[in-house]
N, C-alpha and C positions, 0 to 999 in steps of 0.2 A: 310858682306859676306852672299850670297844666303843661306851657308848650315845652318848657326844660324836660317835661320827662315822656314827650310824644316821639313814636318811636319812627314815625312818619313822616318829622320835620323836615330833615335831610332831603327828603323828593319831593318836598311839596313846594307853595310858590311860597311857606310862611319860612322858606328855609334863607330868602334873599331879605330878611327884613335884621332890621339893628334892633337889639334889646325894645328898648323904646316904645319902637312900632312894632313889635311883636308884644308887648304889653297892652298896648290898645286892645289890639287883634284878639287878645285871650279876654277880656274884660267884656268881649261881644258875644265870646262862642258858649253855647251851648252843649256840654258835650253826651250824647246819646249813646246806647247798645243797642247793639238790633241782633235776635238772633234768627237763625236759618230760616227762608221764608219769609222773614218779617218788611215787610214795605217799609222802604224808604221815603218813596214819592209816587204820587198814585194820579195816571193820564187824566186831566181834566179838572186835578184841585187847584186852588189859586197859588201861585208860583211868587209866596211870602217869603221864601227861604234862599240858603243858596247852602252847599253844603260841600266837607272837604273830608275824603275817607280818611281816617288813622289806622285802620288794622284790617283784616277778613278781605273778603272780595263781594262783588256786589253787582248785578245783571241788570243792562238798560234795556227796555222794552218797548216796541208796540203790538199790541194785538190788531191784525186786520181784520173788515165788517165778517169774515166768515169765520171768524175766534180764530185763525193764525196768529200764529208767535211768531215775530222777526226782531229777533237780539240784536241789537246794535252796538252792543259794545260791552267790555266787561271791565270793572273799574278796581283799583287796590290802593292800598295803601298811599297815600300823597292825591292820589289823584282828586281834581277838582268837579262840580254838577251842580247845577241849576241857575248858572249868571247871564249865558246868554237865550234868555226866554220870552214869550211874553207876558201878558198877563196870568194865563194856566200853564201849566206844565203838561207839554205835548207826548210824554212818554213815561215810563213808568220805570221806577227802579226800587230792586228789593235785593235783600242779604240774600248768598249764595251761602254763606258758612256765616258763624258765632261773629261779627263783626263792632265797629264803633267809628264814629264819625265826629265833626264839629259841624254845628248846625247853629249859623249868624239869618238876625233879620236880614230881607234884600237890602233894602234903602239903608239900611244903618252902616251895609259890607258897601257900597255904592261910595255913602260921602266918604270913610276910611281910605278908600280907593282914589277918592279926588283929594286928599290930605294926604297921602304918601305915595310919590310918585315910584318908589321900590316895590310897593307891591302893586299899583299898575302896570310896570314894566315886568315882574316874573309872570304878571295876569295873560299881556302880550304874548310872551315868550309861551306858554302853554298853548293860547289858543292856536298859536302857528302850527303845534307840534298835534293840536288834536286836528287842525284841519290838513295836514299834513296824513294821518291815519286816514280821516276819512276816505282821500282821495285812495292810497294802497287799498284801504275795504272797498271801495268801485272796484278797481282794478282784480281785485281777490275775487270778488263776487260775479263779476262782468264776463273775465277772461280764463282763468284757471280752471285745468280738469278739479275730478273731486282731491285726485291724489295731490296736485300740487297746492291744492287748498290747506288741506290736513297737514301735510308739510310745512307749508308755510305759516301757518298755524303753530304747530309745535316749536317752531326755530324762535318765533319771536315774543311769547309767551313768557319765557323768564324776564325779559327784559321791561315787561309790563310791570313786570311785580317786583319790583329789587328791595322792598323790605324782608320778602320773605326768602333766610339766607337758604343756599341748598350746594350739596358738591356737584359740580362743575358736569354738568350733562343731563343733571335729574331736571325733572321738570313738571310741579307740585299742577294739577288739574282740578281745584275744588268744583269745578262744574260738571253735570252728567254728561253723558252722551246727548242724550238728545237737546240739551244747551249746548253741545258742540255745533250738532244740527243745523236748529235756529239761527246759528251765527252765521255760520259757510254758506248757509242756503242748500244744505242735503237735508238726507233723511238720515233718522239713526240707526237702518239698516245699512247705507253706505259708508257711514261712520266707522261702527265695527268693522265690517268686512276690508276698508282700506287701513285701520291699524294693526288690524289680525294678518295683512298683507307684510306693512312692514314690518308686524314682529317676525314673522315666518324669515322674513329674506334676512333678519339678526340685526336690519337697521334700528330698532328700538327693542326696549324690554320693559313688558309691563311689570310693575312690581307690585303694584296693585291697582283698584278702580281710581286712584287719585293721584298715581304716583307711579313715571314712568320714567326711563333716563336712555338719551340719545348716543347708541354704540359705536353708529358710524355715523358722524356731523355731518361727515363731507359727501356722504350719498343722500344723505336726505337735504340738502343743498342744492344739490344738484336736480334733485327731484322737484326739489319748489321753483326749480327754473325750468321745468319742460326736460328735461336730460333723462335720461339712463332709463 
């Protein structure tokens, strides 16, 4: 069975299910590659699917009527996309790095769902915790300078991703800048210049464009609260 060796189960909702119901579950999915660029779901196709990342990361979209980008969200490994929709899928999401996913019909992931109430209830428990994000991104986007944005940004970032292991401070960035941008709601001239900030003051150390690790925790902390 594919989910004994998914390296993703542990975060995701297939992680609360018993053998059993995790054999159904595998008997439905579909499992796909996508690599860099490659769309996952594209605004305005009919929303036949629902989908659960296994590995890579993965950038949610809308474009506004004047071709703006506003990212909504960045997706990893465990993470779940496309259940609660309607008929189309109102946003767009595509691979950010080499990624792979399980890809179940909707109606088919639906009855499964009314036949085991384990995996309605980690269904539950997820959607709390993404509308639970949603609310922090208002807050991120409504109230924060740029600087406590990018901080608060950097702090909570691993914790998105905990398939991907890292020492204790690094913190892996497969998206560019100006996917930083689109997310915070700057530009990716304020981008740079607020990380080239805190490299300067030694609160962070870029080790390279995807790959940076947090010096002093406790100032950049203090920074995503309005302080120092």
């Amino acid at each position: 069975m594919a989910c004994d060796r998914c390296g993703a189960r542990e975060f995701s909702v297939c992680g609360k299910l018993d053998d059993a119901d995790l054999g159904h579950l595998d008997a439905l999915a579909e499992h796909i590659t996508l690599e860099a660029g490659q769309a996952l779901i594209r605004e305005g196709d009919r929303a036949d699917s629902v989908f659960n990342i296994t590995s890579g990361s993965v950038r949610v979209y809308k474009l506004l009527a004047d071709g703006r980008r506003q990212i909504t969200g960045f997706l990893f490994a465990g993470d779940f996309l496309g259940l609660a929709t309607g008929e189309t899928f109102v946003f767009s999401a595509e691979a950010i790095e080499p990624s792979t996913a399980c890809r179940f019909r909707r109606s088919e992931y639906r009855d499964l769902i009314r036949e085991t109430p384990s995996l309605e209830a980690a269904l539950l428990e997820r959607a709390n915790h993404e509308l639970a994000a949603a609310q922090n991104q208002m807050l991120l986007l409504g109230r924060k300078t740029a600087l406590e944005r990018i901080a608060t940004f950097l702090l909570e970032l691993p914790s998105h991703d905990p398939a991907r292991v890292a020492p204790v401070g690094e913190v892996h960035l497969p998206m560019t800048r100006s996917e930083i941008a689109d997310y915070l709601g700057l530009t990716i001239e304020t981008v740079s210049r607020v990380l080239t900030r805190l490299k300067s003051r030694g609160v962070i150390r870029l080790t390279s464009m995807t790959v940076l690790t947090i010096e002093q925790p406790d100032v950049l902390q203090r920074l995503s609260e309005g302080e120092g």
